[in-house]
C-alpha positions as CSV (number, residue, x, y, z in Angstrom):
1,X,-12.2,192.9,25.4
2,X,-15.3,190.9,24.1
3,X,-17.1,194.1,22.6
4,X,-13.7,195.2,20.9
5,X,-13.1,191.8,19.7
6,X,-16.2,190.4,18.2
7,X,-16.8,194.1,16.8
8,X,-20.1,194.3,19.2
9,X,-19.5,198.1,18.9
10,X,-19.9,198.6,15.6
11,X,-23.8,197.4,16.2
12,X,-24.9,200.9,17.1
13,X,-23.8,203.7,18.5
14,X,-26.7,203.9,20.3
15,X,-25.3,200.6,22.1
16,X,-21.6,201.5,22.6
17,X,-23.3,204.4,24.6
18,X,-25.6,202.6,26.6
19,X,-23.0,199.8,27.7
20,X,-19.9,201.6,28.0
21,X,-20.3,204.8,29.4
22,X,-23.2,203.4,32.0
23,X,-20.3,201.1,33.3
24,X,-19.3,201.9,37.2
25,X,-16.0,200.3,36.1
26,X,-13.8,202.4,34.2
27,X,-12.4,201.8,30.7
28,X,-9.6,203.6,28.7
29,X,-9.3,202.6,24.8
30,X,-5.7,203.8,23.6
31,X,-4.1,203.4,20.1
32,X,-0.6,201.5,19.1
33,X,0.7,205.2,20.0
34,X,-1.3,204.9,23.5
35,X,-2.7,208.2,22.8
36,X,-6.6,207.4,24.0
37,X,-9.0,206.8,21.5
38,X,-11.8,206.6,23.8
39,X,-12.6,207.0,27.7
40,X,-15.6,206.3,29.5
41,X,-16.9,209.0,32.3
42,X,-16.1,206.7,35.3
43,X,-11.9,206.0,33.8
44,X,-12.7,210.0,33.8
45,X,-13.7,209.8,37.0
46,X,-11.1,207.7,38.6
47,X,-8.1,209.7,36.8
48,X,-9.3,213.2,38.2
49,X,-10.5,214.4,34.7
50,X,-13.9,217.1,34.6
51,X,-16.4,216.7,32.0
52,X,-14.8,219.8,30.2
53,X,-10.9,218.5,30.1
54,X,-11.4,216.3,26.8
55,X,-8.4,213.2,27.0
56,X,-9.0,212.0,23.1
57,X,-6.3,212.4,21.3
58,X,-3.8,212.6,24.1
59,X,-1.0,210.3,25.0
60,X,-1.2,208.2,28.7
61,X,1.7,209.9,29.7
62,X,-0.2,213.3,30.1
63,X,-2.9,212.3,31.2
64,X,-1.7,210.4,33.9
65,X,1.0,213.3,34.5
66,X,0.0,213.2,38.7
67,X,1.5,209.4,38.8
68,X,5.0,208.9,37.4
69,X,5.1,205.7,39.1
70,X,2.3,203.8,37.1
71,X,3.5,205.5,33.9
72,X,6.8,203.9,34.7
73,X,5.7,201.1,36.2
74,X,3.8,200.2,32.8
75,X,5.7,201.9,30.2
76,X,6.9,198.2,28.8
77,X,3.8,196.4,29.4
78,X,0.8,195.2,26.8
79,X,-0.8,192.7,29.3
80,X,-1.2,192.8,33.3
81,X,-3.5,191.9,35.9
82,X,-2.8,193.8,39.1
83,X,-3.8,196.1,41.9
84,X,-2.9,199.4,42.2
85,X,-3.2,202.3,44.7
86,X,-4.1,206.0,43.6
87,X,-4.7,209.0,45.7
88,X,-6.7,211.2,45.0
89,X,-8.1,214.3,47.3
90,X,-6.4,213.0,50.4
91,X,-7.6,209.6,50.2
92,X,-6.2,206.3,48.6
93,X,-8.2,204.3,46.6
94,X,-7.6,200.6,44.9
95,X,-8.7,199.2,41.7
96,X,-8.2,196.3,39.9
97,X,-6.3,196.8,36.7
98,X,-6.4,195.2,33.6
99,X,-4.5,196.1,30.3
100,X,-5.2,193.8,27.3
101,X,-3.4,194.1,23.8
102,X,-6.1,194.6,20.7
103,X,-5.2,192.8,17.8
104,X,-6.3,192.8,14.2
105,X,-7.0,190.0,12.1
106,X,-3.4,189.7,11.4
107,X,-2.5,189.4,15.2
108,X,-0.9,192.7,15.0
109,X,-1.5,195.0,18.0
110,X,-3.4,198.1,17.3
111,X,-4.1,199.5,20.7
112,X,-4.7,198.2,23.9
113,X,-8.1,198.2,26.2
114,X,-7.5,199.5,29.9
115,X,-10.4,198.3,32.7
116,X,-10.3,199.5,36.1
117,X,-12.4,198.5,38.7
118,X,-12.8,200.1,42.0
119,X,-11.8,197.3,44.8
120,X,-11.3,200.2,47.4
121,X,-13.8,198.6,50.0
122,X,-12.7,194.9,49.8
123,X,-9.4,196.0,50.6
124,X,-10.3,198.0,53.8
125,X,-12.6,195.1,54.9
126,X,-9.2,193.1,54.0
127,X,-7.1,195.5,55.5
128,X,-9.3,195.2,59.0
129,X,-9.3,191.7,59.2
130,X,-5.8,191.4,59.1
131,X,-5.7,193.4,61.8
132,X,-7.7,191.7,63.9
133,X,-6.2,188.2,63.0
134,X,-2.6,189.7,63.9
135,X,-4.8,191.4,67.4
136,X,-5.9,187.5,68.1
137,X,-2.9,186.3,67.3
138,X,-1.5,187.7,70.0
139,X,-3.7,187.4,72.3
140,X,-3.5,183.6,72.0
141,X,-0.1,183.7,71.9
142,X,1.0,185.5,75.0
143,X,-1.7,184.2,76.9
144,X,-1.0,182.0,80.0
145,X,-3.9,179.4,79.2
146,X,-2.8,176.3,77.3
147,X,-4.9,176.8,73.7
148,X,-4.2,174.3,71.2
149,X,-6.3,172.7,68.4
150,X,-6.5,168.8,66.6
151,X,-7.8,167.9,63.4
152,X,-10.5,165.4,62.6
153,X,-7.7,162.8,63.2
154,X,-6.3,163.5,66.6
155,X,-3.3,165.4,65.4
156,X,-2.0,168.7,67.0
157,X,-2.3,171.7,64.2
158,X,-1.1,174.2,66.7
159,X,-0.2,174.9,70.0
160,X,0.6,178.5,72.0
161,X,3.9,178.5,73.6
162,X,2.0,177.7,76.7
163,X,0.6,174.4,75.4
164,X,3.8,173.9,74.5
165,X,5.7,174.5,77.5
166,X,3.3,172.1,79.5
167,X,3.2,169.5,76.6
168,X,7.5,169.7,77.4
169,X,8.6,171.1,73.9
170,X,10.1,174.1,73.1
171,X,9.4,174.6,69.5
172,X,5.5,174.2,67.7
173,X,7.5,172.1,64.9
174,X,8.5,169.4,67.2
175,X,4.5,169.0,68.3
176,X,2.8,169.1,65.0
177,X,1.4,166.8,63.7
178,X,1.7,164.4,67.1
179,X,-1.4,162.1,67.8
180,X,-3.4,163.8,71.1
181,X,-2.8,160.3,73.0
182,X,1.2,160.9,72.2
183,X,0.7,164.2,74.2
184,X,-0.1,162.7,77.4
185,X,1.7,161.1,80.3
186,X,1.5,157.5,80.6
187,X,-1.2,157.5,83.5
188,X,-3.7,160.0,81.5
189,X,-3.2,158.0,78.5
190,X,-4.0,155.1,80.2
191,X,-7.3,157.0,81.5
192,X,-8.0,158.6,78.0
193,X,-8.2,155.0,76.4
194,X,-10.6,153.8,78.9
195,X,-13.2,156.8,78.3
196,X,-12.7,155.8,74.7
């Protein structure tokens, strides 16, 4: 958005090469129309597009033909910030979308700047570790051990229905938040505060 709007394009051509077509992230420059106006190899890339299928000229809506749902998805919409899937030879990928509005110095919109950036890894890696949280989870949950945790201050923060059951509640809500001593019978209390 910064190169289109301080006009660091207009430098050199030389530049504008350099910069935006070495970019791993792709970008897509489209006109009021949304026809593109210009396309860098790796928004080539992404979309499906060879080197010899030229998009200039060409409205969003062909090229992007394969996905109906982000064409509909975005027909009414000049700014976002999102995530979207697209498959592509039998796998799925995610990128990070942006769309921008460009604006002259009137404030009237003149195209609009598409980035996309490939987030395809951080989402398996997120996609794993979900899993395994939801795999501990329950674990912890069904086992027949008591596992429960305090904060700094004494406090329970959570409790497996074990805990619970031997602490004499029957919902985590009632226990949260109670001070460890309040836990205890009368006797072990009475032993905790000695050791302490």
């Amino acid at each position: 958005y910064a190169l289109f709007r301080h006009r660091l394009l207009d430098i050199a051509p030389l530049a504008r090469d350099l910069v935006i077509d070495g970019m791993k992230d792709g970008m897509i420059v489209l006109d009021a129309n949304r026809r593109i106006v210009d396309i860098n190899p790796a928004a080539q890339k992404i979309i499906g597009l060879s080197g010899e299928q030229q998009p200039i000229g060409k409205s969003m809506v062909e090229v992007l033909a394969k996905w109906p749902q982000l064409i509909e998805r975005y027909r009414n919409v000049f700014e976002a910030d999102d995530e979207i899937a697209i498959e592509a030879g039998g796998a799925q990928r995610w990128y990070e979308l942006n769309l921008s509005t460009l604006r002259d110095e009137n404030k009237l919109m003149i195209g609009q700047l598409i980035t996309m950036r490939d987030v395809t890894q951080r989402k398996l890696t997120e996609n794993l570790l979900q899993d395994s949280e939801a795999r501990f989870r329950q674990i912890v949950e069904n086992a027949s051990d008591m596992i429960y945790r305090f904060d700094a201050e004494g406090r329970l923060t959570y409790a497996n229905p074990s805990a619970l059951h031997t602490m004499g509640f029957e919902k985590e809500s009632d226990a949260l938040g109670k001070y460890f001593l309040d836990l205890t019978t009368p006797e072990a209390r009475h032993k905790l505060k000695r050791t302490y």
